[in-house]
Residue, then its C-alpha position, 0 to 999 in steps of 0.5 A: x301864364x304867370x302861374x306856369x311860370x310859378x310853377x317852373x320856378x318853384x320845381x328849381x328851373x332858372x332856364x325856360x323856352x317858349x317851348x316849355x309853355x306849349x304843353x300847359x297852354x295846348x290844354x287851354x287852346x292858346x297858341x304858339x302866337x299867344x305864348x311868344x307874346x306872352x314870353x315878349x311881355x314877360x321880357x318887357x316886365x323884367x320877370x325874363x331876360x334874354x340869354x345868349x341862347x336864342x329861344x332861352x329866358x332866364x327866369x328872373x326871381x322876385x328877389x333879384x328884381x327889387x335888388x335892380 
């Protein structure tokens, strides 16, 4: 999920949706349970935060973490 992620935010995206995981994660059988606890986790590590949005997570740069 991490490399997803990666990926995402090297093509410039700064918004994702669990949504968004589920095309890459059907392709390795996890589920929609699976990704939601993943995006949870991520929330939790600070590497998304939550947006006014409900279901949209702003991707949170390296950089702006160690600047926190």
């Amino acid at each position: 999920m991490e490399e997803i992620l990666d990926e995402f935010e090297a093509e410039g995206r700064t918004i994702v949706r669990p949504a968004d995981f589920m095309e890459h994660c059907d392709r390795h059988g996890r589920s929609r349970s699976w990704v939601s606890g993943q995006v949870a986790a991520f929330v939790i590590a600070g590497r998304l935060a939550e947006t006014a949005e409900t279901g949209e997570y702003r991707i949170v740069r390296d950089d702006e973490d160690e600047a926190a």
